[in-house]
Structure formats: structure tokens, C-alpha cells
DSSP file (Angstrom, degrees, kcal/mol; ACC not computed):
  #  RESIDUE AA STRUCTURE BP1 BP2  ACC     N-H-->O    O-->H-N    N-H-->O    O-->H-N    TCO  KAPPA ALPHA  PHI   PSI    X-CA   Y-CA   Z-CA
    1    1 A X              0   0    0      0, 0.0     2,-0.4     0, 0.0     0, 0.0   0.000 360.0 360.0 360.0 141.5   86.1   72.9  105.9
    2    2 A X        -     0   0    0      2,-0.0     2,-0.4    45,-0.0    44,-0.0  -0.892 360.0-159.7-115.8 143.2   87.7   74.9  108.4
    3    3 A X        -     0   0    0     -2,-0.4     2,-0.3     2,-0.0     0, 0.0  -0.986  15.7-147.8-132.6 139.9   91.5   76.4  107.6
    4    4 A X        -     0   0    0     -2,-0.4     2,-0.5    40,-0.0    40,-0.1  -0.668   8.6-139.8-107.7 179.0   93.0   77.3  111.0
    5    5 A X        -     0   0    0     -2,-0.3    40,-0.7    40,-0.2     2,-0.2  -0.955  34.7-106.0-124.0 126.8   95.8   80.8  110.7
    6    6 A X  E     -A   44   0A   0     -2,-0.5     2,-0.6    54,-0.2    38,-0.2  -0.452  41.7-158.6 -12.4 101.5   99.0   80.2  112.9
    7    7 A X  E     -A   43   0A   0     36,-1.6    36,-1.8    -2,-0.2    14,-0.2  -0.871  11.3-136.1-123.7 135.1   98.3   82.6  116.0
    8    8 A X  E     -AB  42  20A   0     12,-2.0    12,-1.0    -2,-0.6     2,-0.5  -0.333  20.7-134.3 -66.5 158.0  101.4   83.6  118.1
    9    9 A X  E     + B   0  19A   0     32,-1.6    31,-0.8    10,-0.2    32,-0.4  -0.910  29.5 171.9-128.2 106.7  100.4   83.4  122.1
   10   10 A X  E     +     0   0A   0      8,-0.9     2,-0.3    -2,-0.5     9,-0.2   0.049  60.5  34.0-127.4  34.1  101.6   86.4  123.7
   11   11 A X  E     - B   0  18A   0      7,-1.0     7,-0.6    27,-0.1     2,-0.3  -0.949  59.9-170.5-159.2 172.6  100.0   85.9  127.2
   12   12 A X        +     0   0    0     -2,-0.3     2,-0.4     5,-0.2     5,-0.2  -0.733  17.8 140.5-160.0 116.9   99.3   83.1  129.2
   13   13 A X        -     0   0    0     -2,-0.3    -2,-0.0     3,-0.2     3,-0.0  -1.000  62.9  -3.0-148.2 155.9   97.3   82.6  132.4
   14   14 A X  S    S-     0   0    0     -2,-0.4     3,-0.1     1,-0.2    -1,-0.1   0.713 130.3 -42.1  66.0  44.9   94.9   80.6  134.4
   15   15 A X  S    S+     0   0    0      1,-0.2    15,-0.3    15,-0.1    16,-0.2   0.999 121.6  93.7  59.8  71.1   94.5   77.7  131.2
   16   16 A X        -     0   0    0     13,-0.2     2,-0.3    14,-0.1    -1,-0.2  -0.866  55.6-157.7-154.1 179.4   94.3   80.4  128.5
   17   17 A X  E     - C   0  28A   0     11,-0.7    11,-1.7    -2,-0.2     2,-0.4  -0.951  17.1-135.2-148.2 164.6   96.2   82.2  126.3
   18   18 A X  E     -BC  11  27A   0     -7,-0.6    -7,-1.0    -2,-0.3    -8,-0.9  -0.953  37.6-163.8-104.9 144.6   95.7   85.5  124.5
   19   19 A X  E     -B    9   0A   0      7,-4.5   -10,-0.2    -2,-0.4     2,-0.2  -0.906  13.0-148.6-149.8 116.1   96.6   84.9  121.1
   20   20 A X  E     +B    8   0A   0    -12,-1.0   -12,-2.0    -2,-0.4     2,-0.3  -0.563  23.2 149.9 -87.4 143.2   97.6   87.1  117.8
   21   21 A X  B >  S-E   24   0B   0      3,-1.1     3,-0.9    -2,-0.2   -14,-0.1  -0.819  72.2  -8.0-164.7 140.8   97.3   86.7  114.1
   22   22 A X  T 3  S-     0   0    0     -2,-0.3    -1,-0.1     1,-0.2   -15,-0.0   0.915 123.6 -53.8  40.3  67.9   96.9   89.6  111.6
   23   23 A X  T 3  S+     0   0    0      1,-0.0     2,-0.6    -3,-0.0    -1,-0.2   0.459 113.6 110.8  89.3  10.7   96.6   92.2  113.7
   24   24 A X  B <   -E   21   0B   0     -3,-0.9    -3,-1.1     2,-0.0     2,-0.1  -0.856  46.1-164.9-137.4 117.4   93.7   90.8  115.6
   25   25 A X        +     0   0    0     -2,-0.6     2,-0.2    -5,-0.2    -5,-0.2  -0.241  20.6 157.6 -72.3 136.9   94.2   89.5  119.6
   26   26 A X        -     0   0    0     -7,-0.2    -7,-4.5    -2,-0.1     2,-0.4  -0.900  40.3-104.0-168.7 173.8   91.4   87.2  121.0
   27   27 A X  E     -C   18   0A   0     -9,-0.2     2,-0.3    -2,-0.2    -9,-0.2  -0.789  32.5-157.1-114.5 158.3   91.6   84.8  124.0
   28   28 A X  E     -C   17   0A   0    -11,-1.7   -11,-0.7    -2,-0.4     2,-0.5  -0.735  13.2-128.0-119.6 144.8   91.9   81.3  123.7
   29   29 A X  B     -f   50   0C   0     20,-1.4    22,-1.5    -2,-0.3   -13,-0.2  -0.880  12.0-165.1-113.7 154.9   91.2   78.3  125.8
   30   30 A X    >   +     0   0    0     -2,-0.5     3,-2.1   -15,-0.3    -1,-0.1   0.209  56.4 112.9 -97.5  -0.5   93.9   75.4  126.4
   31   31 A X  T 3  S+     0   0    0      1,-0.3    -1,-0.1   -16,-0.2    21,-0.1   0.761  75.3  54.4 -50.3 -39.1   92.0   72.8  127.7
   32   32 A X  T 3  S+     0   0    0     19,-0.3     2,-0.5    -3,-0.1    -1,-0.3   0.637  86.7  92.5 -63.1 -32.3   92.7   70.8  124.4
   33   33 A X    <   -     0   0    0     -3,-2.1    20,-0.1     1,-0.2     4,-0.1  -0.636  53.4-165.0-109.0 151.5   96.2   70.8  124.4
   34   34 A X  S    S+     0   0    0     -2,-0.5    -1,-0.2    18,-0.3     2,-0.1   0.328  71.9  68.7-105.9  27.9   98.4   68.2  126.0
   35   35 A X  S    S-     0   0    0      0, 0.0     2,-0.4     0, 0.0    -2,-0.0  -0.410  91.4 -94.9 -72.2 161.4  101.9   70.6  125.9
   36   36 A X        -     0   0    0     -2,-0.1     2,-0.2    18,-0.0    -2,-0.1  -0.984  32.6-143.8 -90.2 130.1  102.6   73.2  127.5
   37   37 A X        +     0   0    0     -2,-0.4     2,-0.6   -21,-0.1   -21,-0.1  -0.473  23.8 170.6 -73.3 118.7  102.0   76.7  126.0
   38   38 A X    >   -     0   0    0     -2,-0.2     3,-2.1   -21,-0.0   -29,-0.2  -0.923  43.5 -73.1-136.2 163.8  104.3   79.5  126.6
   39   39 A X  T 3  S+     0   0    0     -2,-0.6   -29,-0.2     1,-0.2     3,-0.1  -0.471 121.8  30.0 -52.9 129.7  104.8   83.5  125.1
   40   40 A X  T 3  S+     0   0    0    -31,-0.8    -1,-0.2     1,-0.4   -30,-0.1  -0.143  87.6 122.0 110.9 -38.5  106.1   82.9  122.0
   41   41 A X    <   -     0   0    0     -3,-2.1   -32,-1.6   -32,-0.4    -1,-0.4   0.104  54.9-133.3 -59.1 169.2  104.7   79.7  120.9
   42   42 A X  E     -A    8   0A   0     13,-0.4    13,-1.2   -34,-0.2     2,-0.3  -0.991  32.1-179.4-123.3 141.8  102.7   79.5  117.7
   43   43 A X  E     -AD   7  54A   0    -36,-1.8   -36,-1.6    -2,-0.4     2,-0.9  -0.900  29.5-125.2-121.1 159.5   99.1   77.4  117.9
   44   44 A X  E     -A    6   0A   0      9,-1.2     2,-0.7    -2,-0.3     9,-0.3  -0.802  27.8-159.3-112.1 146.4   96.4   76.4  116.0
   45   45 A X        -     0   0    0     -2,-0.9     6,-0.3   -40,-0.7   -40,-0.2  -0.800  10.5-129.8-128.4 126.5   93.2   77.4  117.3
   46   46 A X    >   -     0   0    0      4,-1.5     3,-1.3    -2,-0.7     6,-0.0   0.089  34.5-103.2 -56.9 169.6   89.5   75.8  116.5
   47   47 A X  T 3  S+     0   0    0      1,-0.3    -1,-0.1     2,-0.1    -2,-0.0   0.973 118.4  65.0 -45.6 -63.6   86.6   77.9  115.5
   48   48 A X  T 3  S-     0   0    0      1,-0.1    -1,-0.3     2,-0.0    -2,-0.1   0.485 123.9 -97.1 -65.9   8.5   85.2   77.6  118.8
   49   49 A X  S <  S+     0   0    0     -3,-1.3   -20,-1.4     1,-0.3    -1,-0.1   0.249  80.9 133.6 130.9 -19.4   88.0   79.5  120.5
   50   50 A X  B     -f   29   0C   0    -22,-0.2    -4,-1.5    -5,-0.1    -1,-0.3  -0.150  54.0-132.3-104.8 154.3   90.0   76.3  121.6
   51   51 A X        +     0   0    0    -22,-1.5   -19,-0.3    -6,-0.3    -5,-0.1  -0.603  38.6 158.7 -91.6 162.0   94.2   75.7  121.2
   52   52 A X        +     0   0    0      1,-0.4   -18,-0.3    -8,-0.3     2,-0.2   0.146  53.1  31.6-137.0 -43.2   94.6   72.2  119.6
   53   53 A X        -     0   0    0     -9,-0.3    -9,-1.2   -20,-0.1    -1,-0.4  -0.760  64.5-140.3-115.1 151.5   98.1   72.0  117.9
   54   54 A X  B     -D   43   0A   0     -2,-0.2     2,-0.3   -11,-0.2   -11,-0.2  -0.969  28.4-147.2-106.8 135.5  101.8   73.7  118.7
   55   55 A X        -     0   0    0    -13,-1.2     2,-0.9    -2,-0.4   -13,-0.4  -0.682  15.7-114.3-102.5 133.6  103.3   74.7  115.9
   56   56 A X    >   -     0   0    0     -2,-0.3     3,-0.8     1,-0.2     4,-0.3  -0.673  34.6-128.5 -79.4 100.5  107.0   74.8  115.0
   57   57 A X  T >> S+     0   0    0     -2,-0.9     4,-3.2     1,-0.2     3,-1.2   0.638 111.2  49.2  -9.0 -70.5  107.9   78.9  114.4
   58   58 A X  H 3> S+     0   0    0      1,-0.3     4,-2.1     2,-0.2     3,-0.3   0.891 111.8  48.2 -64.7 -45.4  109.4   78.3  111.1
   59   59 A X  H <> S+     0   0    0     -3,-0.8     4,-1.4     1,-0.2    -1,-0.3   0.709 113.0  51.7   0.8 -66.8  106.2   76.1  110.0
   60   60 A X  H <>>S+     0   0    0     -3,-1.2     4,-1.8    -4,-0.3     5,-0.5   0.746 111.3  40.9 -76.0 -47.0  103.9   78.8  111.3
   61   61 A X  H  X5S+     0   0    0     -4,-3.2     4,-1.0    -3,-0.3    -2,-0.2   0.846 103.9  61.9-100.1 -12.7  105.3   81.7  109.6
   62   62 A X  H  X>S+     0   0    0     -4,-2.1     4,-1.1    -5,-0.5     5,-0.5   0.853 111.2  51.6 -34.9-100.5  105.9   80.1  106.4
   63   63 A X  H  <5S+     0   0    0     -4,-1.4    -2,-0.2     1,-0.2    -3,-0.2   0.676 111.4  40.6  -4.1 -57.9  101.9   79.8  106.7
   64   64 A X  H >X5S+     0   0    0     -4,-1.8     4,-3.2     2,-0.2     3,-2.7   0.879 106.1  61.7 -83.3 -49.8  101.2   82.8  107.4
   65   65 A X  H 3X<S+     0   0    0     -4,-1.0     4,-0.9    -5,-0.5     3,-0.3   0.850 116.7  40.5 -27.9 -67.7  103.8   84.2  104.7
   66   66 A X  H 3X5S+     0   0    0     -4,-1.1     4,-0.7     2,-0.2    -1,-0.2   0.458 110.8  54.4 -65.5  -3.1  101.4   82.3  102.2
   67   67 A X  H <><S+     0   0    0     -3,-2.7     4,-1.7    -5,-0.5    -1,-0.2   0.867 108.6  51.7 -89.4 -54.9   98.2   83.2  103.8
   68   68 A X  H  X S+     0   0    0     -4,-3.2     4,-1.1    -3,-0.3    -2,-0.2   0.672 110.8  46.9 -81.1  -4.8   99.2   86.7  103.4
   69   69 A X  H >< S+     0   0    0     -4,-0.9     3,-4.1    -5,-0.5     4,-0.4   0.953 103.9  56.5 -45.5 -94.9  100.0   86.4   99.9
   70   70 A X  H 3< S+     0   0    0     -4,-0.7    -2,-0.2     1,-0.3    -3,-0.1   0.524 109.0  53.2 -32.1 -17.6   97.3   84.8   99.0
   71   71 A X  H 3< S+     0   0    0     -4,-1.7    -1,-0.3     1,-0.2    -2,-0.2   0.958  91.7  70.8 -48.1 -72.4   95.5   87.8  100.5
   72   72 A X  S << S+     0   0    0     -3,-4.1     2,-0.7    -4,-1.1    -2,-0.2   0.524  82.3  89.6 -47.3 -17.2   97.0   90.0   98.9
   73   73 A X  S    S-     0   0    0     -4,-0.4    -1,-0.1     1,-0.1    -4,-0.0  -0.775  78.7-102.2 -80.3 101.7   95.4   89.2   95.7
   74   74 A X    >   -     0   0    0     -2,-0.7     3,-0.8     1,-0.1     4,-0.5   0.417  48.0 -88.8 -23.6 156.0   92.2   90.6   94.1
   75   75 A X  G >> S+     0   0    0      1,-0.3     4,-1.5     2,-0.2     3,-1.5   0.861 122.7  61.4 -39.9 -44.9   88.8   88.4   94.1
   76   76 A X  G 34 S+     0   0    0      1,-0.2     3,-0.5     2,-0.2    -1,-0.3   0.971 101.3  44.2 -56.0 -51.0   89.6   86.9   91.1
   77   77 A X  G <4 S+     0   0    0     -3,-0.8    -1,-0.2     1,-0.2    -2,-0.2   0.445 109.4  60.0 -75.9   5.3   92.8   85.1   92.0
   78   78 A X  T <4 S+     0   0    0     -3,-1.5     2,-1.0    -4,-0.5    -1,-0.2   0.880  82.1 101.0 -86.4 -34.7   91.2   83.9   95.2
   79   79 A X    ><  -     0   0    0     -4,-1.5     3,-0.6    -3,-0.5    -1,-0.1  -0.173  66.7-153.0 -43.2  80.7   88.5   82.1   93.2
   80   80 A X  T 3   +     0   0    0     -2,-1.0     3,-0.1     1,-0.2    -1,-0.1  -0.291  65.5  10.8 -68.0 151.2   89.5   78.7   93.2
   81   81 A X  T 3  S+     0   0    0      1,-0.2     2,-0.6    -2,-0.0    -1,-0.2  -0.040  99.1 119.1  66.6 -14.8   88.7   75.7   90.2
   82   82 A X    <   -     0   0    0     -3,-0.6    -1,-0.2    -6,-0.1     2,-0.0  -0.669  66.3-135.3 -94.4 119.8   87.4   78.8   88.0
   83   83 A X              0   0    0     -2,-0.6    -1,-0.0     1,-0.1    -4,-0.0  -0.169 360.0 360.0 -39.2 146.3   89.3   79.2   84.9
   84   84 A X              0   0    0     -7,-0.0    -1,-0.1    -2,-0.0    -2,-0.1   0.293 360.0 360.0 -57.2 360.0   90.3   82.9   84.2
């Protein structure tokens, strides 16, 4: 199972995007998506590197709000189906 992070896209050129989430930039290919992608947007982006979804802001940072909760929590409380 793959879980994709909301990553904001704060360049765009030549069918690409550079694209942030949690502090960490990488570049991204657009070949997948059949919008357009602008600065600002939120996407979801496959393992291999690739844009697939645009995402509706408030959507996306809901998501991430909960991602980074869930973060935030020691090893134990990430351990999902195991009783305490």
C-alpha cells in the first residue's frame, strides 16, 4: 500500500513541477496529469516521482494537519491493530 502526502508545487516548468511537503523539495513529473498545475496548487505524487491528482487546498492541508499529528506520536501510538 502506498499513502501519497499532499505536496504544495512551488515551481513549474518545461512539464515538471518542483514540489514541497515537510520540509523536503524534490521535482516531479506532470506527464500524468490531465489539469493544469500552477504555484500554489496541492498534488498527489506517485512513488515513482509522477503528479497524478490536484487537490483542493483545504483537503490537502486537513491531510497533512493529520499526517503531522499522527507523526507526532511515539512508536507505540503509530503501531496500528496492536492493543496497548
Amino acid at each position: 500500500m502506498c499513502l501519497a502526502a499532499p505536496s504544495l508545487v512551488v515551481a513549474v516548468a518545461g512539464g515538471m513541477a518542483t514540489t514541497e511537503c515537510f520540509g523536503q523539495r524534490r521535482e516531479v513529473s506532470l506527464l500524468l496529469m490531465d489539469e493544469q498545475v500552477a504555484v500554489g496548487d496541492y498534488v498527489l505524487v506517485q512513488a515513482g516521482g509522477f503528479a497524478f491528482e490536484r487537490m483542493d487546498v483545504v483537503r490537502a492541508q486537513a491531510a497533512l494537519a493529520l499526517m503531522e499529528d499522527l507523526l507526532s506520536h511515539d512508536d507505540a501510538a503509530r503501531r496500528w491493530g496492536e492493543a496497548p
